[in-house]
MARFISE-812567 format. One record per residue: residue number from 1; residue in one letter; x, y, z of N, C-alpha, C in turn. Coordinates in pm, whole numbers, plus 50000, padded with zeros to 5 digits. Example, Ala and Ser with C-alpha at 12.3 -4.5 7.8 and 13.67 -1.06 7.14 Angstrom:
residues 2
[pt 1,"A",[51319,49431,50780],[51230,49550,50780],[51320,49670,50780]]
[pt 2,"S",[51285,49775,50708],[51367,49894,50714],[51290,50003,50787]]
//
This chain:
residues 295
[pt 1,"X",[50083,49880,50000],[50000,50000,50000],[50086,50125,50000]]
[pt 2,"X",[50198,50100,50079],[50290,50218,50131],[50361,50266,49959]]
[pt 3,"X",[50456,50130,49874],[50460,50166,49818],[50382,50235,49655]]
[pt 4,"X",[50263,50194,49705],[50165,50196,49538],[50167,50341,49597]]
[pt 5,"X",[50156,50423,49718],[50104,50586,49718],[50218,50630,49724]]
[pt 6,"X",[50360,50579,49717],[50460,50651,49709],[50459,50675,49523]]
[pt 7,"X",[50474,50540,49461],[50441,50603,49323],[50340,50670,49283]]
[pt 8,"X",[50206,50655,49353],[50112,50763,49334],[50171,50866,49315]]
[pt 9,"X",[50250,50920,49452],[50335,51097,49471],[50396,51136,49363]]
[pt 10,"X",[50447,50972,49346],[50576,51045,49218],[50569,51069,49120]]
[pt 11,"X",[50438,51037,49048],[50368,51068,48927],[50352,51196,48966]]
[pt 12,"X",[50266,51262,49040],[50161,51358,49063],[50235,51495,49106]]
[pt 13,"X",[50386,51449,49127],[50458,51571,49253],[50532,51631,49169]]
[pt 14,"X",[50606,51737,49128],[50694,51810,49035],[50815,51695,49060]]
[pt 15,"X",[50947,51659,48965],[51013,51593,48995],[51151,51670,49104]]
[pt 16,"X",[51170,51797,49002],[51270,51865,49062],[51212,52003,49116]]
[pt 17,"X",[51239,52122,49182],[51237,52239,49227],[51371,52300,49249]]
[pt 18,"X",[51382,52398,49124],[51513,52482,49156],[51482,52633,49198]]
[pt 19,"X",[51520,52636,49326],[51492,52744,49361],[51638,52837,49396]]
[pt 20,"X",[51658,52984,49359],[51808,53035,49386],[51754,53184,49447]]
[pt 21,"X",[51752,53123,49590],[51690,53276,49632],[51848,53345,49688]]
[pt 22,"X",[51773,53508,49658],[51941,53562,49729],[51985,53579,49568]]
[pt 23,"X",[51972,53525,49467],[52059,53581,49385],[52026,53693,49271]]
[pt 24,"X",[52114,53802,49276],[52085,53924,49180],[52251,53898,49115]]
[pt 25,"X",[52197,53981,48980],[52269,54031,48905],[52347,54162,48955]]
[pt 26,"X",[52512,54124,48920],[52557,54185,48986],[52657,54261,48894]]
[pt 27,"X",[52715,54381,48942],[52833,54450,48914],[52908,54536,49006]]
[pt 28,"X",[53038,54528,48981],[53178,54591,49069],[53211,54778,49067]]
[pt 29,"X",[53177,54806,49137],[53229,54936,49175],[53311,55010,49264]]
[pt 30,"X",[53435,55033,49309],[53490,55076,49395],[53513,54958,49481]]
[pt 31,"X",[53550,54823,49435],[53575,54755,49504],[53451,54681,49580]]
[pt 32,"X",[53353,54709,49577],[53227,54686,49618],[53143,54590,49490]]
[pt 33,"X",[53049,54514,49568],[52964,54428,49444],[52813,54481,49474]]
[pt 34,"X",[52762,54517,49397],[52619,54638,49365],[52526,54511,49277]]
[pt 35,"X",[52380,54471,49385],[52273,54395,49301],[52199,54514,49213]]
[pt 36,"X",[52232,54470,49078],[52193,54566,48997],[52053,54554,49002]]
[pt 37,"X",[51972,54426,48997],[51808,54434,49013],[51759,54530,49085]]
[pt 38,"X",[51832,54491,49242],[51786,54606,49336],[51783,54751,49326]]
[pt 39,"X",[51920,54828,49285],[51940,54958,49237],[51795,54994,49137]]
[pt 40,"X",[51828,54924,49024],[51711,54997,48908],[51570,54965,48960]]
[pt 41,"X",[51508,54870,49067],[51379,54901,49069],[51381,54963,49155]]
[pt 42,"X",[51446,54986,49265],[51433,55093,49372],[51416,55236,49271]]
[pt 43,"X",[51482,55244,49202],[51503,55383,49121],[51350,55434,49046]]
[pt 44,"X",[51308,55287,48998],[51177,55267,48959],[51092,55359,49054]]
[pt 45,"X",[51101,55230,49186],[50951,55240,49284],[50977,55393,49327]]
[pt 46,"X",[51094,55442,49367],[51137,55613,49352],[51085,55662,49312]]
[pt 47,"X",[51075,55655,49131],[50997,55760,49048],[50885,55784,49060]]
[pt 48,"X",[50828,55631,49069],[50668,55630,49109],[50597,55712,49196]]
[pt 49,"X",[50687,55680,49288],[50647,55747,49423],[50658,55945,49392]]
[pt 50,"X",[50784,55964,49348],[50749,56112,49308],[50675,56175,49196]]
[pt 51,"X",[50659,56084,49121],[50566,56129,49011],[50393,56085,49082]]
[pt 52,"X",[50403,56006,49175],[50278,56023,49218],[50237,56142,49287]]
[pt 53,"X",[50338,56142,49411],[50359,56268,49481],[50291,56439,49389]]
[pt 54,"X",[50375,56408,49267],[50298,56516,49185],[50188,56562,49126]]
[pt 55,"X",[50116,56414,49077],[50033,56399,49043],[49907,56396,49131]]
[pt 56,"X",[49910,56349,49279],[49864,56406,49366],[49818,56579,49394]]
[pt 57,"X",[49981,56630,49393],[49971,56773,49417],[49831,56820,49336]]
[pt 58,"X",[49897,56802,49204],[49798,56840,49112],[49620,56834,49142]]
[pt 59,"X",[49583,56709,49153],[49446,56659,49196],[49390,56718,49302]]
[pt 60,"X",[49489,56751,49405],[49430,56811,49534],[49374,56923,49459]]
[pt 61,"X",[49499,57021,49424],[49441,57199,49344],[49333,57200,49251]]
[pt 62,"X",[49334,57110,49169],[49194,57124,49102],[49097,57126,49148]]
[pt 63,"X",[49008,57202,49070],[48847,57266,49123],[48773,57169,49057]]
[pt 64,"X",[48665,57082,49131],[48574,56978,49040],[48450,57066,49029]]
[pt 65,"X",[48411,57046,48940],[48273,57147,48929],[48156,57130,49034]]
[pt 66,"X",[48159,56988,49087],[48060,56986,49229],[48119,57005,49399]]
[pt 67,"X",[48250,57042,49344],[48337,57029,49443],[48344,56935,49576]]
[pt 68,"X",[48266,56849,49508],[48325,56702,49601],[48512,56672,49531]]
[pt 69,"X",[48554,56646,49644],[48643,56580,49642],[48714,56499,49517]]
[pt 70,"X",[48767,56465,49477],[48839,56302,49384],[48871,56229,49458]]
[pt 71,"X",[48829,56098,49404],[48886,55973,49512],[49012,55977,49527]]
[pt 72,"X",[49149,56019,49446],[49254,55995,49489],[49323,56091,49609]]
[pt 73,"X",[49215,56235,49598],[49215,56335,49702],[49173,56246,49860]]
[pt 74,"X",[49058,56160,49847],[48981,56134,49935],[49136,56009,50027]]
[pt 75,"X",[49179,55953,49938],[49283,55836,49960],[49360,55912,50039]]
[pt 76,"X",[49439,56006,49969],[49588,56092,50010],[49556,56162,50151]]
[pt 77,"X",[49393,56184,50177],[49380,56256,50270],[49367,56128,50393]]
[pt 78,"X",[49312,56059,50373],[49286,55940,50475],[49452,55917,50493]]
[pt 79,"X",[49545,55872,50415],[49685,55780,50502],[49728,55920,50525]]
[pt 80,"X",[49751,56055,50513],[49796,56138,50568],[49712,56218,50700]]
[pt 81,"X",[49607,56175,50727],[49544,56194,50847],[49529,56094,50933]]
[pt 82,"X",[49539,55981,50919],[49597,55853,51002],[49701,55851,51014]]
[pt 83,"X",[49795,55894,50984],[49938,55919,51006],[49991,56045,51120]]
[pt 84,"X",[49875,56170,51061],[49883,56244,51215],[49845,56196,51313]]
[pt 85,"X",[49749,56137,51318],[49695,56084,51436],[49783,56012,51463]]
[pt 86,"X",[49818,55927,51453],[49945,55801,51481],[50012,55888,51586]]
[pt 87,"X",[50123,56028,51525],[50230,56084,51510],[50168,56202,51659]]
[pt 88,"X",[50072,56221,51635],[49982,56322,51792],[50008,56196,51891]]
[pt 89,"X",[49954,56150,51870],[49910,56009,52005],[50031,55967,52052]]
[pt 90,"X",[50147,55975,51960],[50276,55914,51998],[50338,56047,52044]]
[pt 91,"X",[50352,56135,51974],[50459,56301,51987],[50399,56377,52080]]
[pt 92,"X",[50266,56390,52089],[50197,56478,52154],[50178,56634,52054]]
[pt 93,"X",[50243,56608,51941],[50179,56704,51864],[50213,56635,51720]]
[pt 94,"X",[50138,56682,51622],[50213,56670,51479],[50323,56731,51445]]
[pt 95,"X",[50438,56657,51372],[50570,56683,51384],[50601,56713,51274]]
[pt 96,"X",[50664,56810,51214],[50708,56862,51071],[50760,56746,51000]]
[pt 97,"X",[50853,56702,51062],[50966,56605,50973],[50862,56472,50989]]
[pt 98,"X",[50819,56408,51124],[50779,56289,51128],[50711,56236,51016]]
[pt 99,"X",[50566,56321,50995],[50489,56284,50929],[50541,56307,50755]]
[pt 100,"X",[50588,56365,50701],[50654,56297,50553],[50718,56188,50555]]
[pt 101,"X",[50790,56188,50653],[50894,56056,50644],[50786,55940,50706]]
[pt 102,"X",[50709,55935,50761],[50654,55807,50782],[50531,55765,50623]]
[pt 103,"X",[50500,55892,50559],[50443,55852,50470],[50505,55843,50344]]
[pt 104,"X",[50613,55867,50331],[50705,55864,50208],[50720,55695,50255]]
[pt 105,"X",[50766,55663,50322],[50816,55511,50414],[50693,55465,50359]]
[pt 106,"X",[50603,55470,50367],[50440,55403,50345],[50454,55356,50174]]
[pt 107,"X",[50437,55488,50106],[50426,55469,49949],[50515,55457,49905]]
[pt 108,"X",[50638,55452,49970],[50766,55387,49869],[50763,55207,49907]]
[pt 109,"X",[50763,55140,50014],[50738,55035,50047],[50634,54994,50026]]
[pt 110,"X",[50491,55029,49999],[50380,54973,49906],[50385,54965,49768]]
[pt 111,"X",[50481,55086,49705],[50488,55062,49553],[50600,54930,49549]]
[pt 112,"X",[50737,54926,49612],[50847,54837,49620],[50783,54693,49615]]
[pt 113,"X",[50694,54713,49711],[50609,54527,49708],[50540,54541,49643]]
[pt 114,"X",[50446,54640,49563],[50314,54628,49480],[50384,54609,49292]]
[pt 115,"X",[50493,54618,49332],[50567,54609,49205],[50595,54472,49124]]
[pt 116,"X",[50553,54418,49200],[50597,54248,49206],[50488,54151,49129]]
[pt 117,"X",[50367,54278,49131],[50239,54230,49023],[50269,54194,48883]]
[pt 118,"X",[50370,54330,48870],[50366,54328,48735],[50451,54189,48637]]
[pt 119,"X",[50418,54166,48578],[50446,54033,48502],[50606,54041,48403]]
[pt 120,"X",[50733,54002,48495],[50828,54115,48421],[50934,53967,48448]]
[pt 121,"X",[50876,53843,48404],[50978,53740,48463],[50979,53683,48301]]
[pt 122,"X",[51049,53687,48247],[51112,53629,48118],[51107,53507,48149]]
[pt 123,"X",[51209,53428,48197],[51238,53304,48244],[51286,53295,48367]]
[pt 124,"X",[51269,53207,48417],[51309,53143,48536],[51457,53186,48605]]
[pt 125,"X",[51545,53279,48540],[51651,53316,48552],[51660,53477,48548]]
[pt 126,"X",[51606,53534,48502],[51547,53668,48466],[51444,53754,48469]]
[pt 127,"X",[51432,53825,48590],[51313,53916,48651],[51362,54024,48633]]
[pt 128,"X",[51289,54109,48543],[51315,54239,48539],[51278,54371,48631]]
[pt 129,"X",[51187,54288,48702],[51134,54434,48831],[51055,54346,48967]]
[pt 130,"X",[51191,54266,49002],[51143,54223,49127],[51169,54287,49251]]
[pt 131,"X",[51101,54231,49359],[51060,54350,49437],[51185,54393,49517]]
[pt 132,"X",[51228,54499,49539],[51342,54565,49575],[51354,54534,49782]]
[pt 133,"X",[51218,54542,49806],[51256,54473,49980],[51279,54351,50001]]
[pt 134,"X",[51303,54298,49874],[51365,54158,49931],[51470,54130,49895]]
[pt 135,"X",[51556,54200,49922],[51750,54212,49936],[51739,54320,50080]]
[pt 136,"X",[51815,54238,50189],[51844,54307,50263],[51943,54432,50274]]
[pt 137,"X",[51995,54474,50144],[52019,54601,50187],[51930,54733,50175]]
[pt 138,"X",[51849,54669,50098],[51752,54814,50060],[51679,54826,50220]]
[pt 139,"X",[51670,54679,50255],[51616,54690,50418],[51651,54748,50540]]
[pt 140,"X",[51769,54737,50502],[51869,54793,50637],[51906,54900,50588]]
[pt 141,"X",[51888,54970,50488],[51913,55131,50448],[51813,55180,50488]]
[pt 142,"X",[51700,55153,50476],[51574,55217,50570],[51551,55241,50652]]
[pt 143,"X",[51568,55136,50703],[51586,55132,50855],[51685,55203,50944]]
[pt 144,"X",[51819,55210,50878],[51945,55286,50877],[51908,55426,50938]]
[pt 145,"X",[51813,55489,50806],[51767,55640,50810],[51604,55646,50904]]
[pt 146,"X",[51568,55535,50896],[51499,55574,51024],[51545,55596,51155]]
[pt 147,"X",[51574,55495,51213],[51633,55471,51370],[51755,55574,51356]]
[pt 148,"X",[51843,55622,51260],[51927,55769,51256],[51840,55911,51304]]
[pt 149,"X",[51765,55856,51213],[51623,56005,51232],[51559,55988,51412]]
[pt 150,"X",[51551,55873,51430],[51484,55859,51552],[51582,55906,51703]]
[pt 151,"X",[51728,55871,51685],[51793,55910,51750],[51814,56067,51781]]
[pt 152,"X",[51880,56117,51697],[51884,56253,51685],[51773,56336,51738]]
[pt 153,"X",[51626,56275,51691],[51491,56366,51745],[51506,56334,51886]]
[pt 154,"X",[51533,56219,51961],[51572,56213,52125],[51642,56256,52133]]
[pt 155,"X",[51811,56294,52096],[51846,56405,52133],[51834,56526,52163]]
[pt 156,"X",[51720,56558,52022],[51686,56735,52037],[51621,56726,52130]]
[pt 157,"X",[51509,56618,52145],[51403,56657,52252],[51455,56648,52400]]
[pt 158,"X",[51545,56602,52442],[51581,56549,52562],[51698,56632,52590]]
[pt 159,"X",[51808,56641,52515],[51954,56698,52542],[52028,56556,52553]]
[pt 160,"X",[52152,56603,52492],[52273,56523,52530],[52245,56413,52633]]
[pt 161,"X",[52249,56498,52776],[52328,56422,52877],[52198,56314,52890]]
[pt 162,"X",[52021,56390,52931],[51949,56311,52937],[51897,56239,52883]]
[pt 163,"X",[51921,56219,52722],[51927,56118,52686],[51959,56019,52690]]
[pt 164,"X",[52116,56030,52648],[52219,55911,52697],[52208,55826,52827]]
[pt 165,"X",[52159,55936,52932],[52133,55851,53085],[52050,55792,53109]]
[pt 166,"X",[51953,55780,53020],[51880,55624,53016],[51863,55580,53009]]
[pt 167,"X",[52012,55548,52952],[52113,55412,52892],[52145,55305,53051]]
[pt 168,"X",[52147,55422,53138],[52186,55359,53284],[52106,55377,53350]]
[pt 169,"X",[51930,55323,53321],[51865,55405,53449],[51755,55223,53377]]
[pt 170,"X",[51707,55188,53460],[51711,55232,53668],[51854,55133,53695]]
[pt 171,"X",[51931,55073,53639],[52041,55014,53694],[52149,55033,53598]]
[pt 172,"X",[52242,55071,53634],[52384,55139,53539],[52438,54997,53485]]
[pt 173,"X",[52386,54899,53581],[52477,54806,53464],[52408,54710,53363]]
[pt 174,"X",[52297,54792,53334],[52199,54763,53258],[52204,54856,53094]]
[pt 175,"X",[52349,54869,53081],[52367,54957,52956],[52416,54911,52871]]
[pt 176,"X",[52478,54743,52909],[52515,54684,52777],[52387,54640,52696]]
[pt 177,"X",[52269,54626,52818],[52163,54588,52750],[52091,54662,52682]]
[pt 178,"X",[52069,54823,52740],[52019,54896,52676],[52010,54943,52527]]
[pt 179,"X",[52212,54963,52555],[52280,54974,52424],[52223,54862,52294]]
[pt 180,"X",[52246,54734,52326],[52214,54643,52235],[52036,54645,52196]]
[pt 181,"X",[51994,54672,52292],[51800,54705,52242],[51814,54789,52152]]
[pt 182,"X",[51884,54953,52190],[51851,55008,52071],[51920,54961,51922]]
[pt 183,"X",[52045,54914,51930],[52128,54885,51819],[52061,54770,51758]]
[pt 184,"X",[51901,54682,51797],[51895,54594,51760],[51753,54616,51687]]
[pt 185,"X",[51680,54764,51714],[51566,54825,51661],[51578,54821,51515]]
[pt 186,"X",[51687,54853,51429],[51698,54921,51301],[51669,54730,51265]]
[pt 187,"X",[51784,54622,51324],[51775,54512,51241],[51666,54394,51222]]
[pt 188,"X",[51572,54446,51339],[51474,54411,51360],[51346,54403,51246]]
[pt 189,"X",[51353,54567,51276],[51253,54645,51156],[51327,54620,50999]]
[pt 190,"X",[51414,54575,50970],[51468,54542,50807],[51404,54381,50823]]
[pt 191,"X",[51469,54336,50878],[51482,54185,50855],[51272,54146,50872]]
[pt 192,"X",[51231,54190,50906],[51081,54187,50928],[50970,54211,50815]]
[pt 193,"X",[51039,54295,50732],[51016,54368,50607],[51063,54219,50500]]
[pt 194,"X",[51213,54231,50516],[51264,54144,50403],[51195,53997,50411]]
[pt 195,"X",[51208,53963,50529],[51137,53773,50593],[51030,53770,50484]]
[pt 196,"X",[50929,53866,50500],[50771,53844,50413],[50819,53854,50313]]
[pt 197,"X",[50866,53960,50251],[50871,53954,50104],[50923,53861,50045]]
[pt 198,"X",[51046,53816,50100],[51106,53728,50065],[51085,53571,50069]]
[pt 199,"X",[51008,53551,50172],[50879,53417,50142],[50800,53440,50073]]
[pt 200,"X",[50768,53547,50065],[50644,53546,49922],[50739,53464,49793]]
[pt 201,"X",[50828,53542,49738],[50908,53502,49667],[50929,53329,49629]]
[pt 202,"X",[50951,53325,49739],[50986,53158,49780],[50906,53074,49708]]
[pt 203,"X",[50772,53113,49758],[50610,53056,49726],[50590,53058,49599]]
[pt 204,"X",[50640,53187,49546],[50582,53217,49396],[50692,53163,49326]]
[pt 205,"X",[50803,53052,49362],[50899,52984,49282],[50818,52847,49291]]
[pt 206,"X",[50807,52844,49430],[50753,52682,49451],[50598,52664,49344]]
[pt 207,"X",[50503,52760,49345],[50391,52793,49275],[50445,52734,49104]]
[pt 208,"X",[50551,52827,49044],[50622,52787,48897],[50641,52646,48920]]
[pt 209,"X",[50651,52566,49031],[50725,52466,48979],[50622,52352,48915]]
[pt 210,"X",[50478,52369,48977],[50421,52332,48898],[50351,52301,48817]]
[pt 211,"X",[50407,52333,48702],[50401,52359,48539],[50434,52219,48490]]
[pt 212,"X",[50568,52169,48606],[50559,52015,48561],[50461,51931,48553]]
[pt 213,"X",[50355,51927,48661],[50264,51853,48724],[50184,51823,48548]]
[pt 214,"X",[50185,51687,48595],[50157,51592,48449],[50064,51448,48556]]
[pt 215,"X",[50003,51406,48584],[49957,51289,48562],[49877,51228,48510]]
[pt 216,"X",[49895,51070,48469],[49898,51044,48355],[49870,51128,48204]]
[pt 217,"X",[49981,51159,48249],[50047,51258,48107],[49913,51340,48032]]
[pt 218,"X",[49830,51396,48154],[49743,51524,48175],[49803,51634,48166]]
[pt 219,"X",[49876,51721,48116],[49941,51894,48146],[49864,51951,48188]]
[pt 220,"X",[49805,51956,48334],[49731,52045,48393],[49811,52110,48504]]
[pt 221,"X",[49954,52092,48520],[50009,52160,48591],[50040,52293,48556]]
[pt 222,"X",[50043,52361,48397],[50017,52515,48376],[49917,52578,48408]]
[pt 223,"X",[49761,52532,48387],[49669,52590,48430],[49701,52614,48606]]
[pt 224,"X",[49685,52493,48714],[49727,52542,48852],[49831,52623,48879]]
[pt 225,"X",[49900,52666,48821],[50046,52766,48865],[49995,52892,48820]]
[pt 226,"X",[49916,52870,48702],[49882,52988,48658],[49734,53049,48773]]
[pt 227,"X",[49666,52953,48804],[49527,52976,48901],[49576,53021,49025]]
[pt 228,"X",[49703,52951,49086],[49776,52982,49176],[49847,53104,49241]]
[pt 229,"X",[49930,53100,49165],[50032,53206,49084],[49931,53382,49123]]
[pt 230,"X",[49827,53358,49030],[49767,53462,49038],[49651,53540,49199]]
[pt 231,"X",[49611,53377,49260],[49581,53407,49395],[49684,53425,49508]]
[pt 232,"X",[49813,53397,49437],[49904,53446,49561],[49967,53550,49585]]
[pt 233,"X",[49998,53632,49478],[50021,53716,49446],[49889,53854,49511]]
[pt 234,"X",[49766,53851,49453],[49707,53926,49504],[49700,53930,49664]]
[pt 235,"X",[49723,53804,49746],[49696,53842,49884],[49866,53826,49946]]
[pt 236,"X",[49924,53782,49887],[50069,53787,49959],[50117,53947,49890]]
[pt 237,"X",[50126,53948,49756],[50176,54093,49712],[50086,54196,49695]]
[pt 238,"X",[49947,54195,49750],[49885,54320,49734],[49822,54363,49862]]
[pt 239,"X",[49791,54242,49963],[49749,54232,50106],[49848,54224,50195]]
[pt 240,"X",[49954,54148,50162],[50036,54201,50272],[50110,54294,50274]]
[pt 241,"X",[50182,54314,50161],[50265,54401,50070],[50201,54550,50141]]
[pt 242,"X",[50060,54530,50183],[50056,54667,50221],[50054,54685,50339]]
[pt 243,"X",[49997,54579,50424],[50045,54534,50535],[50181,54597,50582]]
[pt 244,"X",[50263,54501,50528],[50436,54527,50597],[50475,54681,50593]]
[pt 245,"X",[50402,54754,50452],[50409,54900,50451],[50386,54939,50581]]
[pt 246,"X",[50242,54932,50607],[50212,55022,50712],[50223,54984,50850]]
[pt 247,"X",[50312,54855,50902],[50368,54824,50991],[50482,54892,51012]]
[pt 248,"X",[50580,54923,50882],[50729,54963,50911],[50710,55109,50928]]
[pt 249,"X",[50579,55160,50886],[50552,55332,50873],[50548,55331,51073]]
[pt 250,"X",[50421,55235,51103],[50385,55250,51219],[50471,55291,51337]]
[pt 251,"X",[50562,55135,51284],[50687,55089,51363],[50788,55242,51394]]
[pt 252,"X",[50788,55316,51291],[50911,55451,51317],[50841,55573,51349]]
[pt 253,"X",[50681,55545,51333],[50668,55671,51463],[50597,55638,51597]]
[pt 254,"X",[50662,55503,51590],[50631,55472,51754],[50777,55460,51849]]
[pt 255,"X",[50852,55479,51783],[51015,55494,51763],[51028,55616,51821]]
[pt 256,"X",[51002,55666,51744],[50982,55861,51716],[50923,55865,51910]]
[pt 257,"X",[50794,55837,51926],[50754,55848,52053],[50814,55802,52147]]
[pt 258,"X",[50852,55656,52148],[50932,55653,52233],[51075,55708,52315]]
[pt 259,"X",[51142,55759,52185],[51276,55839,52175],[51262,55978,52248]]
[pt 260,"X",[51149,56068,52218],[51104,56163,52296],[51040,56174,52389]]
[pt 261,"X",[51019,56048,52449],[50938,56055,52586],[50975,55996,52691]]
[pt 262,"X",[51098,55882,52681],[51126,55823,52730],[51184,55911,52869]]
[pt 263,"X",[51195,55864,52963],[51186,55963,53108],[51164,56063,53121]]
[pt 264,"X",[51074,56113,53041],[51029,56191,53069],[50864,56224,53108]]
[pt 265,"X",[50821,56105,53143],[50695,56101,53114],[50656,56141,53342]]
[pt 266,"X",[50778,56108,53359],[50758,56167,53504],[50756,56283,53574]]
[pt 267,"X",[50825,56378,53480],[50840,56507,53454],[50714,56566,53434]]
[pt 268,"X",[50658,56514,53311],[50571,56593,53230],[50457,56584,53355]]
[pt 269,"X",[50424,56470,53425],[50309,56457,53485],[50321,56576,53651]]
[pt 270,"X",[50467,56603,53698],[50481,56675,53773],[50465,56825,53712]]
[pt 271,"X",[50452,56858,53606],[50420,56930,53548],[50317,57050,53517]]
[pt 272,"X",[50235,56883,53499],[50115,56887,53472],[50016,56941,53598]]
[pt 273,"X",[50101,56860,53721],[50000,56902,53827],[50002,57013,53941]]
[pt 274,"X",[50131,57074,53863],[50197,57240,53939],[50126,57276,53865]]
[pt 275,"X",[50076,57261,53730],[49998,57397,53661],[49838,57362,53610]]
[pt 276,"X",[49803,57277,53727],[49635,57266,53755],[49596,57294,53835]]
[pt 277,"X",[49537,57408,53809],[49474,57518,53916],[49384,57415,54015]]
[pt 278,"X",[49311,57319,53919],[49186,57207,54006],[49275,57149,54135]]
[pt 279,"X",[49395,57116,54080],[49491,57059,54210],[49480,57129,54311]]
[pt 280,"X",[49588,57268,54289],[49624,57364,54394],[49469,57370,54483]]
[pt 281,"X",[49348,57400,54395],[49213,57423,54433],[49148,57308,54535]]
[pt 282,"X",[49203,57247,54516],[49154,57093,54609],[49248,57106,54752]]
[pt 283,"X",[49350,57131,54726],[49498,57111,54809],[49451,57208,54889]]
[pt 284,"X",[49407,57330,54915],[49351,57458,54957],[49224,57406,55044]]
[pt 285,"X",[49115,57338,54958],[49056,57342,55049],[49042,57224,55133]]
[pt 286,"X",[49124,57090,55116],[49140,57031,55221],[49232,57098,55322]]
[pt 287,"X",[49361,57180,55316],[49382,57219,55415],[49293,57290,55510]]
[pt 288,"X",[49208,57368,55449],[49161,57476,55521],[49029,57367,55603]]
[pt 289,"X",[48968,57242,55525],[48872,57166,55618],[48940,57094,55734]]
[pt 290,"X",[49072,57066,55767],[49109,57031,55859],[49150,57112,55977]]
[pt 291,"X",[49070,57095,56099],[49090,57182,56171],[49217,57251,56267]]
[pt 292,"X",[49275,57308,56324],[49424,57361,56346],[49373,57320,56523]]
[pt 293,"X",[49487,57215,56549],[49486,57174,56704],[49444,57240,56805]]
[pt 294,"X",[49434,57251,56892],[49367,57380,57007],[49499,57328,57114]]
[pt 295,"X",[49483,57473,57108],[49648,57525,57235],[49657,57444,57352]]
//
């Protein structure tokens, strides 16, 4: 029995699967080796992103004759007002710099994975616009200039010294650990990004493979890769793809909040309650209801 369903499998199962993840086309510069895939679609999902950016501009300024809105007005306004909100709730106010950079982060990493739709695979050896977050350096350059950006704003907000000192607080010898939490934020947030995309990838090789699928010398393994192929893509590259976007957007202005608030949140509340009149107003008149001892 065992063996009649092992040849069952072996009819029915692709024979081989070559899969070569990790590998781009490459060239030498300065001593350095540069994945050329990665460079030109990043450059791509770039343009996109600023030629959308413009094309946006545009849509907002126009006058519609009923002056409702355009849906792409109605879009741009929703992730850029969920994004303040995010950026209030975390900052305590809306932040000049935060909020572009968490939404530039949004639509460059939704176009980077949404790019992956497009049908640009020649052969099995040759993808012309695959998705650029799945090479970890485009990952860890992001991340790079985020958690850079995130530092510095705890600096401004805090100063030098009090920043740094809560590297050692509440126990000083709790700073190798500290140190390594933050140094471990940026690789966190790349590698989290790259993991998905890069299983998607995986899937959508394993998906090609079968094209072999033949039994009894049926070729119905193109139609399933192709039925496949196309449902995985929409919810791995268009559902999550936007997903991981607006996780890594999330992820750096909760960064952002934390960096500026961090000890200080004991401050602010002593603060808060020197300059509430309701306090002082309470404090007043319980003293004055308690009566003063007799001589």
């Amino acid at each position: 029995m065992s063996a009649a369903l092992a040849t069952t499998l072996t009819t029915l199962l692709p024979q081989e699967v070559e899969i070569h993840p990790g590998e781009h086309p490459t060239g030498h510069f300065l001593g350095l080796t540069w994945n050329l895939d990665t460079i030109w679609v990043t450059v791509v999902a770039g343009g996109i992103v600023v030629l959308l950016g413009f094309w946006v501009r545009n849509q907002l300024t126009k006058e519609t004759p009923d002056q409702v809105p355009t849906k792409l007005q109605l879009i741009w306004e929703t992730v850029v007002k969920q994004t303040e909100v995010q950026v209030e709730e975390n900052l305590g106010r809306v932040h000049p710099y935060v909020v572009p950079l968490a939404v530039a982060l949004f639509f460059f990493i939704l176009i980077a994975n949404w790019i992956e739709v497009i049908p640009t695979e020649i052969n099995s050896d040759t993808h012309l616009l695959p998705s650029p977050t799945a090479d970890t350096n485009l990952t860890y350059a992001m991340a790079a200039v985020a958690m850079v950006s995130v530092w510095i704003y705890g600096i401004r907000q805090q100063g030098v010294k009090a920043y740094f000192k809560h590297y050692m607080e509440p126990y000083w010898w709790l700073l190798p650990l500290e140190v390594l939490q933050d140094l471990l934020k940026p690789v966190t947030l790349a590698l989290r990004l790259f993991g998905n995309v890069f299983a998607g990838g995986i899937m959508i090789a394993l998906i090609g493979s079968l094209v072999q699928l033949a039994p009894g010398n049926i070729p119905i393994g193109g139609f399933f890769a192709v039925l496949l192929n196309v449902v995985w893509k929409l919810f791995d590259t268009l559902f999550l793809g936007a997903l991981q976007a607006f996780i890594f957007a999330l992820l750096t202005v909760l960064y952002f909040g934390m960096a500026g608030a961090e000890h200080g949140g004991h401050d602010d509340e002593e603060d808060a309650t020197a300059a509430d009149p309701a306090t002082d107003s309470a404090t007043d008149s319980t003293e004055e209801a308690i009566p003063e001892p007799a001589a």
